[in-house]
N, C-alpha and C positions, 0 to 999 in steps of 0.2 A: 814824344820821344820816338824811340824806333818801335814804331808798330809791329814790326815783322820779330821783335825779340820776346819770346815768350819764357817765362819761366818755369820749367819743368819740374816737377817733383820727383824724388826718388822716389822709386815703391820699396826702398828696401832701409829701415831706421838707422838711423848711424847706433852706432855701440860700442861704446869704448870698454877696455880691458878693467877701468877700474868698475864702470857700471857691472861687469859680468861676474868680477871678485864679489862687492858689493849684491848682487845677487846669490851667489856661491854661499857666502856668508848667512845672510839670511835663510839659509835652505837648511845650510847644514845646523842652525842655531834650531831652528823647528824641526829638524830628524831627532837632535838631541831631546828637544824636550817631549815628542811622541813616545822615543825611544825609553826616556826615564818614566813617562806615565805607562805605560806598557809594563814597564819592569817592576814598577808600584802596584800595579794590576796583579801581576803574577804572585808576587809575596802577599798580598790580600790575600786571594783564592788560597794559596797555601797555606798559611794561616789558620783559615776558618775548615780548612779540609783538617789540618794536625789537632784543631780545638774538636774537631767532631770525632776525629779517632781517638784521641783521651776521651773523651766523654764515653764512648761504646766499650773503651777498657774496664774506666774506669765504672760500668754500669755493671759490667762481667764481672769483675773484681769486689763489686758489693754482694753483690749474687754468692759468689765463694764463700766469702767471710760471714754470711748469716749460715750458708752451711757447715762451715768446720764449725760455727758457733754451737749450733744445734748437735754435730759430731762428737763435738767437744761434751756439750752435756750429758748428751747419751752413756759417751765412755767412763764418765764420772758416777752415772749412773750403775753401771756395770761393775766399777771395780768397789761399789761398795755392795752390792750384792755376792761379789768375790770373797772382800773382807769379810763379810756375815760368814759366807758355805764354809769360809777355812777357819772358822775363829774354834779357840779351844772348847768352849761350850757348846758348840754343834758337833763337833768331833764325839766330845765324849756320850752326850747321848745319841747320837748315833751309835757306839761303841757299847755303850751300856746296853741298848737294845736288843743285840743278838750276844751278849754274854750271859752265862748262867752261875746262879752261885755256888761257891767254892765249899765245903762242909770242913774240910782239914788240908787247909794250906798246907805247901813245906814249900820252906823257904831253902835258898841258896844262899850261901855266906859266901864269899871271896876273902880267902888270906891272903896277904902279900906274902908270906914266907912260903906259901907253899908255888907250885911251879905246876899248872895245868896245861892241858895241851892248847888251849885255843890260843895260850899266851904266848909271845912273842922269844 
């Protein structure tokens, strides 16, 4: 043939507009899905960050409730020590103790007919 015709190569690939959609596509289908495992990643982390700060409430919160518990008993303890000091039978011997006896009572009577000064 003709010797002198030689066939030259492009150095530069043809690329058509659909190949470049076609890649487009592709790109952005794996941005999406980096994008959604990233965004799975983050609500993990969060997660196990919200599961650990309940847990350290909820450790604080155990800790309170054994103490009012023990609070709780203490004052239970107390207001029956209360109810002993005021009950009438400590009253009166204590009352009895620094009284002396009486050899010739008088008593006070109160009539209703008659009209004293304290009355009203």
């Amino acid at each position: 043939m003709y010797p002198k015709v030689v066939l030259s190569e492009d150095k530069t690939p043809f690329v058509s507009k659909r190949w470049k959609e076609k890649q487009s596509i592709k790109f952005d289908i794996s941005f999406t899905y980096v994008i959604m495992i990233v965004f799975i990643l983050v609500l993990f982390i969060y997660y196990i960050w919200i599961i650990n700060v309940n847990a350290t409430k909820w450790f604080n919160i155990r800790d309170l409730e054994a103490e009012k518990k023990s609070l709780m008993m203490e004052k239970e303890q107390l207001d029956v020590k209360i109810a002993n000091l005021e009950s009438l039978d400590n009253i009166k011997e204590e009352d009895m103790q620094n009284m002396e006896k009486v050899e010739n009572p008088d008593y006070l009577v109160i009539k209703d007919w008659v009209n004293y000064a304290y009355n009203k």
